[in-house]
C-alpha positions in Angstrom: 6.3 -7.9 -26.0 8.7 -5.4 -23.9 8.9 -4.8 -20.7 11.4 -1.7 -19.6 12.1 -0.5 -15.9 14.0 2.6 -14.9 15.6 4.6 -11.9 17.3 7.8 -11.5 18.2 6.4 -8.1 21.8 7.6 -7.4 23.9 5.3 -8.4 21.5 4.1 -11.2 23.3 1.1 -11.2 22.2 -0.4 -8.4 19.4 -1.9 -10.4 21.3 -4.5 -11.9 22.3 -5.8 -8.2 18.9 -5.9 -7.6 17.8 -7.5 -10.3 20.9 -9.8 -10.0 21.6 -9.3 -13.8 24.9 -7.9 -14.8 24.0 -4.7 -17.2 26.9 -5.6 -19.4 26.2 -8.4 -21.1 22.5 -10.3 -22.8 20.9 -12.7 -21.1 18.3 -15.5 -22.6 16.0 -17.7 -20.8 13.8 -20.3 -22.8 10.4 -19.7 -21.5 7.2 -21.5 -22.8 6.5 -21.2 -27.2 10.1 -18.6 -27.2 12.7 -17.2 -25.4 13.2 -14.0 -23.0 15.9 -11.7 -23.6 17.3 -9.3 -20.5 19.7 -6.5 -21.4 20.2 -2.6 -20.4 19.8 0.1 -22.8 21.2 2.4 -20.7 23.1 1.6 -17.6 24.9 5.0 -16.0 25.3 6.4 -12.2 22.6 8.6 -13.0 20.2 6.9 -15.1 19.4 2.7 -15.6 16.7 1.0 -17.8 16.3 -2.6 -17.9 14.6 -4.3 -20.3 12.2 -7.6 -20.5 12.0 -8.5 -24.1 10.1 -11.7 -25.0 10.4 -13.3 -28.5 7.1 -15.7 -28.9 7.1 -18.1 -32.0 3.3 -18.1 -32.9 3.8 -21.8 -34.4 5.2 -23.5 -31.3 2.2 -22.1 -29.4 -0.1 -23.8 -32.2 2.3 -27.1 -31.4 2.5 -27.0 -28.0 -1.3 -26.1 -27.5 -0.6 -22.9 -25.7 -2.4 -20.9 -28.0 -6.1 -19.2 -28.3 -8.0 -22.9 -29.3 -9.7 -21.7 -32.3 -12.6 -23.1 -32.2 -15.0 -21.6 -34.2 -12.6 -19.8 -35.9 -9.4 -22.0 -37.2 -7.3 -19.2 -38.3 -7.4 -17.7 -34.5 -4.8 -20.6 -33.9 -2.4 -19.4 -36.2 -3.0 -14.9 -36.7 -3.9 -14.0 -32.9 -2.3 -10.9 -30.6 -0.5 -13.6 -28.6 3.6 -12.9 -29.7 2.8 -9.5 -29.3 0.7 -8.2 -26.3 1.9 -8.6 -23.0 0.5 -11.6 -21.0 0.6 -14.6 -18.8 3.7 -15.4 -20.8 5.5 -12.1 -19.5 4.2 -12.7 -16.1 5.7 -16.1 -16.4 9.1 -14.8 -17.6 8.8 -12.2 -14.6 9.3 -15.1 -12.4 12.1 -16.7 -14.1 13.9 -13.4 -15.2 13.4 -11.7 -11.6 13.1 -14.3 -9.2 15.6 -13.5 -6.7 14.5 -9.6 -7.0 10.9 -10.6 -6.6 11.9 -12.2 -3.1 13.0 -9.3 -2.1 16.9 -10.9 -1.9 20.4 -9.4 -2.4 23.5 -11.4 -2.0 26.0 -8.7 -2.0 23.8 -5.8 -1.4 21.6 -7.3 1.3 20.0 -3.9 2.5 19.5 -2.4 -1.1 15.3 -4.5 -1.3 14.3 -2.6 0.7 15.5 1.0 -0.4 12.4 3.0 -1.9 13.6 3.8 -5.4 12.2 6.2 -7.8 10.7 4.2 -10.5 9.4 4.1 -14.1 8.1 1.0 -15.8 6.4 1.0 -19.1 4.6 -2.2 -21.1 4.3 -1.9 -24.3 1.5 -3.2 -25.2 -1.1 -3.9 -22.5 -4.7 -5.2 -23.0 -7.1 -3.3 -21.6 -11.2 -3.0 -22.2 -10.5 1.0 -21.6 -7.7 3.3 -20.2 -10.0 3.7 -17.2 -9.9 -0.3 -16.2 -5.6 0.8 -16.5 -6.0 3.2 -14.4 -8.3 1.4 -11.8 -6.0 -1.0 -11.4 -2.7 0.7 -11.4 -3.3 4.3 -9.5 -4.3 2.6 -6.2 -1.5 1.3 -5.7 0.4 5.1 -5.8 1.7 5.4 -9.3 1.2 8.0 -12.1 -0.8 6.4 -15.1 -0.2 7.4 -18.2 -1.7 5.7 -21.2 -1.0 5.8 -24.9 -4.1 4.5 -27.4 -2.9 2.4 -30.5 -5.7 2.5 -33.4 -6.9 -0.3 -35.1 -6.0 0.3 -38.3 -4.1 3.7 -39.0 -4.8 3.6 -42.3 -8.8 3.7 -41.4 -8.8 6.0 -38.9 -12.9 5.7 -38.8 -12.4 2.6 -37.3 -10.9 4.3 -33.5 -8.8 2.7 -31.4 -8.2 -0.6 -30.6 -8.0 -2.2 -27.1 -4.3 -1.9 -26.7 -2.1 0.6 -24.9 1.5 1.9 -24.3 1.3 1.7 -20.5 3.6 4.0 -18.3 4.0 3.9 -14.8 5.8 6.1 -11.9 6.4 5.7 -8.7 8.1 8.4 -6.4 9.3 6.0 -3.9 8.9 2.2 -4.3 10.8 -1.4 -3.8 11.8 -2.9 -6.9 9.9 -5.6 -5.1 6.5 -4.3 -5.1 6.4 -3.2 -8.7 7.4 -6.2 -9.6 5.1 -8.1 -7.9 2.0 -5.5 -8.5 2.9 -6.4 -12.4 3.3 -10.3 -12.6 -0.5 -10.1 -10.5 -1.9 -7.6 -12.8 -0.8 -8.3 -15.5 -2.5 -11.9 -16.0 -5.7 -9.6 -14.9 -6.2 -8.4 -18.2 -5.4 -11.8 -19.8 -8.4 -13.9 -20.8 -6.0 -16.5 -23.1 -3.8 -18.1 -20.1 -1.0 -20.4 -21.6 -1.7 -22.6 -19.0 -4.3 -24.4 -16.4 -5.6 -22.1 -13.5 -5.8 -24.6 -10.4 -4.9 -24.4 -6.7 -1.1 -23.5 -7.0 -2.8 -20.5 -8.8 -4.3 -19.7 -6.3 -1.3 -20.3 -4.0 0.6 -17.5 -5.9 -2.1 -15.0 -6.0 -1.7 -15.0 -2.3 2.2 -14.9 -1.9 2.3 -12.2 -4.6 -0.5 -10.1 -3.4 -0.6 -10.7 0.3 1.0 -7.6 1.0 -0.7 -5.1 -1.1 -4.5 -6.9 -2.3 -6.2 -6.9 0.6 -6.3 -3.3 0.4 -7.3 -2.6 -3.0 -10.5 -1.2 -4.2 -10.5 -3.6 -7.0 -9.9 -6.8 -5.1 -12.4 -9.0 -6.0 -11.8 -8.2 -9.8 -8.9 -9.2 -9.3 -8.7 -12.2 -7.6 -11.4 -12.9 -10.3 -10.0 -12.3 -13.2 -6.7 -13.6 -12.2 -8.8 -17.5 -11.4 -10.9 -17.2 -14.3 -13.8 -16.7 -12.7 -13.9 -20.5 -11.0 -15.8 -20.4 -8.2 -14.2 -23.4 -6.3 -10.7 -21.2 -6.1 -12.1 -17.4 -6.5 -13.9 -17.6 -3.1 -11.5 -19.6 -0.7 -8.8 -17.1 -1.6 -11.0 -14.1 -0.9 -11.5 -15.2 2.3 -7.8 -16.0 2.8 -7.3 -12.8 1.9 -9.4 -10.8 4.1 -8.5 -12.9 7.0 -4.9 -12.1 6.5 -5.7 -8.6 6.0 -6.2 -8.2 10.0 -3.7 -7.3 12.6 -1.1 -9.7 13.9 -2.2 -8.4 17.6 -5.3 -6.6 19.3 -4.5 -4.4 21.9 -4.1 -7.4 24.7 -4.0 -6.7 28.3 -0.5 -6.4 28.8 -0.3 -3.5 26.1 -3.7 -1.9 28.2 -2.4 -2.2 31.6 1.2 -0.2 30.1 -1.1 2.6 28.6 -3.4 2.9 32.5 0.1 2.6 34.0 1.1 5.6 32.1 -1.9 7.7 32.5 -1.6 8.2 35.6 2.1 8.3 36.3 4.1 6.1 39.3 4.0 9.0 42.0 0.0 9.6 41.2 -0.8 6.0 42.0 1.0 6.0 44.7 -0.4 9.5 46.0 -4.1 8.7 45.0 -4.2 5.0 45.4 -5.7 2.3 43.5 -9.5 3.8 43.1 -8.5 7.1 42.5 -6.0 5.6 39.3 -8.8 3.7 37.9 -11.0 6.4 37.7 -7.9 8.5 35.8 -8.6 8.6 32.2 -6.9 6.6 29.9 -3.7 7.8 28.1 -6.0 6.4 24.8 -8.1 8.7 26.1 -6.3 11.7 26.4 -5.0 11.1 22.7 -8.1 10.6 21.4 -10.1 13.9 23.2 -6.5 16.1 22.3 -6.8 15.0 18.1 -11.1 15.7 18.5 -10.1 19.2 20.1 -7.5 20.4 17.7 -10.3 19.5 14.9 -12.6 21.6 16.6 -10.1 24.1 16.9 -9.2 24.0 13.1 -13.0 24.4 12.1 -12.5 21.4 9.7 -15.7 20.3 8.2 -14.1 17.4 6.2 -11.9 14.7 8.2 -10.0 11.5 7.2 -9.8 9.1 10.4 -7.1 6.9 9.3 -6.4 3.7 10.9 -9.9 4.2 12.4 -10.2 0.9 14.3 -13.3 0.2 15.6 -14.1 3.9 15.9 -13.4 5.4 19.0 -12.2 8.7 17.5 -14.9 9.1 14.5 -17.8 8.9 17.8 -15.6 12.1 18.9 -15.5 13.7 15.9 -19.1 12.9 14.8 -20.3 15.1 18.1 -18.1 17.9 16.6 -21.5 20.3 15.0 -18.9 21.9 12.3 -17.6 18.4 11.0 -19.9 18.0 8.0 -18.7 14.7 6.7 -16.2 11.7 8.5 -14.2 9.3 6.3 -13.1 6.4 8.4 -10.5 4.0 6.8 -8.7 1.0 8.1 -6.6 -1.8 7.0 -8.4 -4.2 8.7 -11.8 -5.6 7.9 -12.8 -6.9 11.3 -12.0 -3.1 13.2 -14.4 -1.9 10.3 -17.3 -4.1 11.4 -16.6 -3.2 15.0 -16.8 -0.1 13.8 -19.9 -0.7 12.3 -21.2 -2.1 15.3 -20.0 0.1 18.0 -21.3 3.3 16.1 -24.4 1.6 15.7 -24.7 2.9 12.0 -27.7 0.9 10.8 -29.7 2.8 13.5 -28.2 6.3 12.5 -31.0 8.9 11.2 -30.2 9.3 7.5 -28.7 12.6 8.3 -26.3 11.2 10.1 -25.5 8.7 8.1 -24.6 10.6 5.8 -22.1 12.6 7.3 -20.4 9.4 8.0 -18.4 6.9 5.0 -16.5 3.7 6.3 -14.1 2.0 4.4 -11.3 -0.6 3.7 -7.6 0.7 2.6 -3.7 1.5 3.2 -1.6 4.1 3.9 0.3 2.6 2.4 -1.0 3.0 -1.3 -2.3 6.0 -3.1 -6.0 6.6 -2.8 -8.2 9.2 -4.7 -11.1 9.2 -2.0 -8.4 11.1 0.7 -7.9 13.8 -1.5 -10.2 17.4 -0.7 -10.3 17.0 3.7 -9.9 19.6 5.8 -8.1 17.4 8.3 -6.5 14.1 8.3 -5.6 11.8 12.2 -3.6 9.5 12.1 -3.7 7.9 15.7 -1.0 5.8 17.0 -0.7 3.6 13.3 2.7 5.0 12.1 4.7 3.0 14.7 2.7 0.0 13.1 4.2 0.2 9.6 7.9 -0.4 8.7 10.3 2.6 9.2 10.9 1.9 5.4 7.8 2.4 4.2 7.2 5.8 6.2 8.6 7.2 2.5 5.4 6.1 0.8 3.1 7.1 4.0 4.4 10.6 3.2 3.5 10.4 -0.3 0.2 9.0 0.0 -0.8 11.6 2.7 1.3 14.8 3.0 2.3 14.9 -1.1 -1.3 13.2 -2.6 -4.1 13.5 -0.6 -2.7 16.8 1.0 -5.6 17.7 3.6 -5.4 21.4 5.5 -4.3 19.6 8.4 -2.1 16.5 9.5 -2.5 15.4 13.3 -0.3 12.0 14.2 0.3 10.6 18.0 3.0 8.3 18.7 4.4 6.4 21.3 7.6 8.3 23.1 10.0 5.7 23.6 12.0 8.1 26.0 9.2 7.7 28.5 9.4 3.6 28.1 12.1 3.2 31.4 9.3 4.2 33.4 7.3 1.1 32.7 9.2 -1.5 35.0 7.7 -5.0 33.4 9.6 -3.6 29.7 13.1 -4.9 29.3 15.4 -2.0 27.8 14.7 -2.2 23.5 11.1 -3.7 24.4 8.0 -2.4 22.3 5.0 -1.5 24.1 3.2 -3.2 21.9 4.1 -7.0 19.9 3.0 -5.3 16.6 4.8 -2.3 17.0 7.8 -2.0 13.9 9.6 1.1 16.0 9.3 3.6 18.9 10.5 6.9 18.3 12.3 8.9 20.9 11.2 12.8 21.2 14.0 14.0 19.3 13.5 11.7 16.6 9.6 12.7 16.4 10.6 15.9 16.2 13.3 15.2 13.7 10.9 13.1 11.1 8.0 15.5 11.5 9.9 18.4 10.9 11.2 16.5 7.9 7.9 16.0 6.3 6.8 19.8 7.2 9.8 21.3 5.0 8.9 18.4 1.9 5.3 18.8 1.2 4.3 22.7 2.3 3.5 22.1 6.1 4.3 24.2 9.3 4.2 21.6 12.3 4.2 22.2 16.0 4.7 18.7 18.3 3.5 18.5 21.8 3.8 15.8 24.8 0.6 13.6 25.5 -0.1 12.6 29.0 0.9 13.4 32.2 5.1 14.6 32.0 7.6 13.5 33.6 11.7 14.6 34.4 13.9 13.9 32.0 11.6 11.4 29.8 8.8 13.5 28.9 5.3 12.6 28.5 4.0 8.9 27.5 2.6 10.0 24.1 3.6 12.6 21.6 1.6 14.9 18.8 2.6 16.5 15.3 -0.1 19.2 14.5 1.4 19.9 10.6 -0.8 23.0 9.1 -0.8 23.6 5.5 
């Protein structure tokens, strides 16, 4: 079975630091029933492969008990696909080839882990019950699936194809990291003949693998299924621990609300107004939330992605909007959803408007089929939540995939932060919070992603303004 990996990332060659494997020489590792092999069949500035190669001796399996049992069919022990077909053996020799990449670690190039590199990574060959189950598991998480049929028998051709495939993947813009991770999870997924015991440490890996990326995908529960063999006593436990570990690290606490009515209003109009007249100012969340519903009414969008929905605040708004025909509300988190649910009260709805309205679990992180055709796409205050690293493959999944008529994203302006007198200087507003941009740097990024992926964008202050630091909040409109 052979595993390659490839970047055009300039120089090519970083891959080998990464992968902590030096691209001139062979390297062997004994792994269970054979050895692996790691060598480069091209390593240049401009282009680098890497290649997995594992040599399985079909006897030792039979010896060490490793192997399909055979029971009810003797010969299975000794002519089966298991030397040949990648498997819980390459997912194994993953971990013992890659370790120190899959840890995201570098010792002489400690920032290089997380650089998003343009990769390519094909298995040849893959099990799969169809090319669709392939690309259910795969295109989620944002690559291009491309699959190759093998027949049965080319020399019957009646017979069709059999169940294995040349798979190819690409990513745009990925840590070596991730793919290497989203492989040694899947992988085992479409393995029914595990070389060895599924139990609790299982279990334990599925969720250091996975924790970063499962949660949100489509096809979790197959997953964490298939991945357990279907025991019960393991499959459920880590379901759970994955859903609970799927919610944010912080809700918006009191400190973080009493910063955002602080802003609203400004210093001089408390003063000016005093305390009853500041309470009844509306919120800065507010303001945000009725600017983003009245530029969608202003667009005439009929179709509009709400993501990072939390418990629903905007989709209420944009629900009253006559013209929006249909709301898709997605969030990371599964407890915001069922607020959501709640708050919106959408087991009461007439079926009308239920129907105008679809709720659902996911990243921005990953690439998503259902946000592809909208009209308009919000994305309130959630960009500050994600690593400025993996703003790269935000862009992807919604300016260069889903591509809807019309972007709107609100951020924080960190220029207008001096103004709050309990933050120390380099303080978030918020604990969760990964950055704060200043207005220039809004202006720099969103002007950025305007001239990549076909967009004109305008940015405006949100809030009340102030000298020098601008307003509290800040909007990108980007029109297609």
């Amino acid at each position: 079975m052979l595993l390659t990996i490839t970047t055009t990332h300039q120089p090519a060659t970083d891959l080998g630091y990464l992968l902590h494997k030096n691209p001139a020489r062979l390297q062997s590792l004994d792994i269970a029933a054979g050895q692996a092999h790691i060598f480069y069949p091209k390593a240049t500035p401009e282009r680098c492969t890497v290649a997995l190669l594992l040599d399985i001796d079909p006897v030792a399996l039979v010896r060490s008990h490793r192997g399909p049992a055979g029971e009810g069919f003797a010969l299975e022990q000794y002519v089966n696909d298991r030397p040949y077909v990648a498997s819980s053996f390459l997912s194994t020799a993953l971990s013992k080839a890659f370790n120190t990449a899959m840890n995201g670690t570098c010792k002489d190039r400690p920032e290089l882990p997380e650089v998003l590199l343009p990769l390519e990574a094909t298995v040849a060959v893959m099990p799969a019950a169809n090319a669709e189950q392939l690309q259910r598991l795969f295109s989620p998480l944002g690559y291009e699936v491309t699959t190759e049929a093998h027949a049965l028998d080319p020399t019957v051709p009646e017979w069709g194809d059999s169940r294995y495939f040349t798979l190819r993947l690409r990513h745009a813009a990925l840590r070596l990291q991730d793919l290497l991770s989203h492989l040694y999870v899947l992988i085992p997924v479409l393995d029914n003949d595990k070389h060895y015991w599924v139990n609790a440490s299982e279990a334990e890996k599925l969720l250091h693998r996975g924790a970063a990326w499962l949660p949100q995908h489509p096809d979790r529960e197959f997953i964490t299924r298939r991945y357990l063999r279907n025991l019960a006593q393991y499959v459920n436990p880590t379901l759970e621990r994955l859903l609970e570990g799927d919610e944010p690290l912080d809700d918006e606490a009191a400190d973080f609300e009493r910063l955002e009515t602080e802003a609203s209003v400004g210093a001089e109009a408390t003063q000016a107004l005093g305390q009853s007249a500041a309470r009844e100012k509306q919120s800065l969340h507010d303001i945000r939330l009725d600017r983003v519903a009245e530029e969608i009414r202003r667009l005439g969008a009929k179709s509009v992605l709400d993501l990072g929905c939390g418990e629903g605040k905007l989709v209420r708004r944009l629900l009253a909007i006559p013209h929006v025909e249909h709301v898709l509300g997605m969030d990371v988190s599964h407890r915001e959803l069922q607020r959501a649910q709640d708050r919106l009260h959408v087991a009461e709805m007439p079926p009308r408007q239920r129907e105008r309205l679809t709720l659902t679990q996911g990243s921005l992180l990953y690439h998503d089929p259902r946000l592809s055709g909208y009209d308009a796409a919000a994305v309130v205050e959630v960009i500050e939540h994600l690593d400025e690293s993996r703003l790269a493959a935000f862009e992807q999944v919604v300016f260069a995939r889903a591509r809807p008529g019309a972007v709107l994203v609100t951020t924080p302006n960190a220029d207008y932060n001096q103004r709050y007198e309990t933050l120390s200087a380099g303080q978030f507003r918020h604990t969760d919070h990964r950055f704060e941009w200043t207005q220039a740097q809004f202006r720099e990024w969103a002007a950025g992603v305007a001239e990549r992926n076909g967009y004109r964008v305008r940015v405006e202050p949100l809030g009340p303004e102030a000298p020098e630091v601008g307003a509290p909040s800040q909007l990108a409109v980007f029109e297609r």
